[in-house]
N, C-alpha and C positions, 0 to 999 in steps of 0.2 A: 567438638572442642578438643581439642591437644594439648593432652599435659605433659609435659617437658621434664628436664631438671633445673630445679633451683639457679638462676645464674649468676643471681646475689647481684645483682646490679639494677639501678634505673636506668634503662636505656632512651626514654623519653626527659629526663633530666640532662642526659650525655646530648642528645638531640639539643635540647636548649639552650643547651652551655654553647652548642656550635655553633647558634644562631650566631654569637656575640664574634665579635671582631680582635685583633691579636693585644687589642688594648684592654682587652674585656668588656669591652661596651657594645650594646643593643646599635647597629647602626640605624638611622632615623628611618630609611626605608620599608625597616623591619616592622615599626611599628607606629609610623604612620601613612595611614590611609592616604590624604591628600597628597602626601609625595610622592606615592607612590603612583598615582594617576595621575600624575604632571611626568615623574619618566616615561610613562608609556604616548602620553599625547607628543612629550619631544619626540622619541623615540618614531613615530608615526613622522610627524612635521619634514625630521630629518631623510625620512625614505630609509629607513635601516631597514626594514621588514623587506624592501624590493632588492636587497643586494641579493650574490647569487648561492643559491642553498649550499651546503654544504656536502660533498658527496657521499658524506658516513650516514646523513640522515638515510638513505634511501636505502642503506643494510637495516637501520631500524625499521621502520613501515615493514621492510618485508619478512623479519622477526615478529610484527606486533601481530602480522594479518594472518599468522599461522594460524592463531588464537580467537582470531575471529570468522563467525558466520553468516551468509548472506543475507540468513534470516534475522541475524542480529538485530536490537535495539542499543546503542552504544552512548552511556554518558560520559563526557572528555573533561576531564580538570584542569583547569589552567590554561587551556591551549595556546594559547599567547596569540601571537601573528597567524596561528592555522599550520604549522610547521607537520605535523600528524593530521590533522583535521580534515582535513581534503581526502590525501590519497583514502583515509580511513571509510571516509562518507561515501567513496566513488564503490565500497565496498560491503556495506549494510543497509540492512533497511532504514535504520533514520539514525541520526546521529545529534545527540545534545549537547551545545558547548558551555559550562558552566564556569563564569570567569568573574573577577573581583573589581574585572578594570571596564567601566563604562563606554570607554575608549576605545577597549579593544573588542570588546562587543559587537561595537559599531560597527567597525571595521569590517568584523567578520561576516553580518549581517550583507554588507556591500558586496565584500567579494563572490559572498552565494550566488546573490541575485545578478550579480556580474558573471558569473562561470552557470549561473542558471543549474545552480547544485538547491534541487527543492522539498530533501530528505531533513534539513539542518531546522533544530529550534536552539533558544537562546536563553541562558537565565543569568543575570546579574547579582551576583554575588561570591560571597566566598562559600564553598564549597561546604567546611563543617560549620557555619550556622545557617547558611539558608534553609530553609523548608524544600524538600525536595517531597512532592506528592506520590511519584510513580518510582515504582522501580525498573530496572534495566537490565537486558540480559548479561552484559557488559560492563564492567565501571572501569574508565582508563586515564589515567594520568603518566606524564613524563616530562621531568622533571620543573615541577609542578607545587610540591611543596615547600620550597624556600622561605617562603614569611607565615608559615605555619609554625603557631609555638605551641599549640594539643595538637601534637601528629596524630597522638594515641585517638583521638575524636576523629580526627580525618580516616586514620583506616580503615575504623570500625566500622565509619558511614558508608565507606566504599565499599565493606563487607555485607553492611546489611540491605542496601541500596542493589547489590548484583544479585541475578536469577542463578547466572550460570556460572560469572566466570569478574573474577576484580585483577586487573595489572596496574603495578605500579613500576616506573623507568626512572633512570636514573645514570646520566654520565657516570665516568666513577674514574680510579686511576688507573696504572701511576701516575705519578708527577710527572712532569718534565723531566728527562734525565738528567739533562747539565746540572739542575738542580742540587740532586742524591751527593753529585760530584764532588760539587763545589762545599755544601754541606759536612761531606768528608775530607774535601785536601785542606780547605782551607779553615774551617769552623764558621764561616758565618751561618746568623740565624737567618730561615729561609720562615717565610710568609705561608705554609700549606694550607691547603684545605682543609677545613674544618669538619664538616659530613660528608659523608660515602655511603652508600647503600647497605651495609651492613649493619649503620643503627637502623635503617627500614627494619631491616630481615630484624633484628631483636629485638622489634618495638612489638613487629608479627609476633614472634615468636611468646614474650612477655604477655600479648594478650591471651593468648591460647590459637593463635592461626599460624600453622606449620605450611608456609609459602615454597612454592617451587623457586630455584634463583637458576635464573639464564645469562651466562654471561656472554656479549660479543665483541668482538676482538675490532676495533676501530683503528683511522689512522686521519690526522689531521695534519695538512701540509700548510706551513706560514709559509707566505712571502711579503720579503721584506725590498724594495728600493733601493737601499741604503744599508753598508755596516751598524752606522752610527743610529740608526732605526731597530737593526736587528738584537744589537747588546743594549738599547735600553730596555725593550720589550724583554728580551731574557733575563736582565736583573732587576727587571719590576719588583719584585717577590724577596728580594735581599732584604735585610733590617737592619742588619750590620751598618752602622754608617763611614764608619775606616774600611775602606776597601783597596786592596793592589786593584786594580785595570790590568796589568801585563799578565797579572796570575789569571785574573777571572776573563783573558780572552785565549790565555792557552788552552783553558776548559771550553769555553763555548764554540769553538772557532772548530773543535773536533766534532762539533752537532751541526753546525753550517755547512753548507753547498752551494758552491757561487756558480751561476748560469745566465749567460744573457743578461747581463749587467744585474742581476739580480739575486737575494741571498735566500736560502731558503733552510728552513728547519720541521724535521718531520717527526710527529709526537704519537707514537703509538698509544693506544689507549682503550676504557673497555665501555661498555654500557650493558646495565643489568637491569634484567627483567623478573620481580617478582610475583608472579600470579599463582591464583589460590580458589579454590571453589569455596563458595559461601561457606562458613562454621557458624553453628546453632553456639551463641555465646550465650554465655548467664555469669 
């Protein structure tokens, strides 16, 4: 266990504050079950899961596989669509996906036995109350704990749950730069993100597990159709409701790149990885 200094703060409280939205309120997502398995059954319906991956994932996977071994046993949290799940399984000896959504269980179930990957078992639930029986060489999630409000219970189980070895991922920032910009010339209130992996790391830290942090350096390119596509999507996030237009495209139009009838905006950004070898808590 790792005693630290005093940091005088709840950082699992700051976690919770972030669930909430810029109105201060719990979105229903957050804390209802049923709605939440009615977005993932759309969310299937619609084919979003078959659009085309995005090419930052694939600096992730070959970050996470540093960490893992072929002898491995690997438990995955959250794993949504199978986004990690696959390349990770093509990589261990067996791999568990433990997920909240019935839906997406399913799912995953299908595409095994469709890709004929026969290392995968399955458990329905949420991660910190299910009963998990066995332990794992492995415990891994990314970005994964969003409608977790005892993070502090979720770590710990992923602490005590690993033999060898617990990661936890997480996008993270900056923002958008037009953002910071526009924030600064013009004063509107900007919509940010609420968590970033750094209340991880202190939620670690608070319990007594001193985590490794891995940061890697991503890059996500919009394309947009349309101007008139591309500035509402970049003032999504304004709150302001008086706004110049002429000011806020002087700023964005310096983020944009027109090609081939098409405009595009490129958003540098990170994703970190905290892994930790189990700690004997008391």
């Amino acid at each position: 266990m790792y005693f630290g200094v005093n940091l005088e703060s709840d950082y699992v409280k700051l976690w919770q504050d972030g669930m909430k939205n810029w109105e201060d309120e719990m979105p229903k997502r957050m804390i209802d079950d049923k709605l939440e398995e009615k977005f993932w059954n759309v969310f299937l319906e619609k084919g979003k899961h078959k659009e085309k991956k995005k090419p930052f994932v694939e600096d992730i996977v070959r970050e996470v596989l540093l960490h893992v071994k072929s002898s491995d046993t690997v438990a995955e949290i959250g794993p949504g669509w199978g986004t990690y799940t696959f390349p990770i399984a093509q990589h261990t000896k067996s791999l568990t996906c433990v997920d909240s959504s019935a839906a997406m269980i399913s799912y995953l179930k299908e595409r095994a036995e469709k890709e004929q990957v026969n290392n995968m078992n399955f458990i329905h639930g949420k991660w910190e109350e299910k009963r998990v029986e066995q332990n794992y060489d492995v415990v891994f999630g990314f970005n994964c704990f969003y409608r977790t409000h005892d993070i502090d219970k979720a770590l710990l189980k992923m602490n005590n749950k690993a033999s060898r070895l617990a990661i936890v991922g997480m996008t993270s920032g900056p923002e958008q730069r037009h953002y910071r910009e526009i924030e600064k010339k013009l004063g509107y209130t900007i919509r940010y993100t609420r968590r970033d992996y750094i209340m991880l790391q202190n939620v670690l830290y608070q319990l007594g597990i001193d985590a490794n942090c891995q940061l890697i350096d991503l890059t996500n390119t919009y394309c947009f159709n349309t101007y008139e596509e591309a500035f509402s999507f970049l003032t999504s996030k304004i709150v302001t409701e008086e706004r110049d237009k002429m000011k806020l495209a002087s700023i964005i139009d310096k983020y944009l790149e027109e090609k081939d009838g098409h405009f595009y905006y490129v958003h540098p950004f990170k994703a970190a990885l905290l892994y930790w070898k189990p700690e004997q808590l008391f």
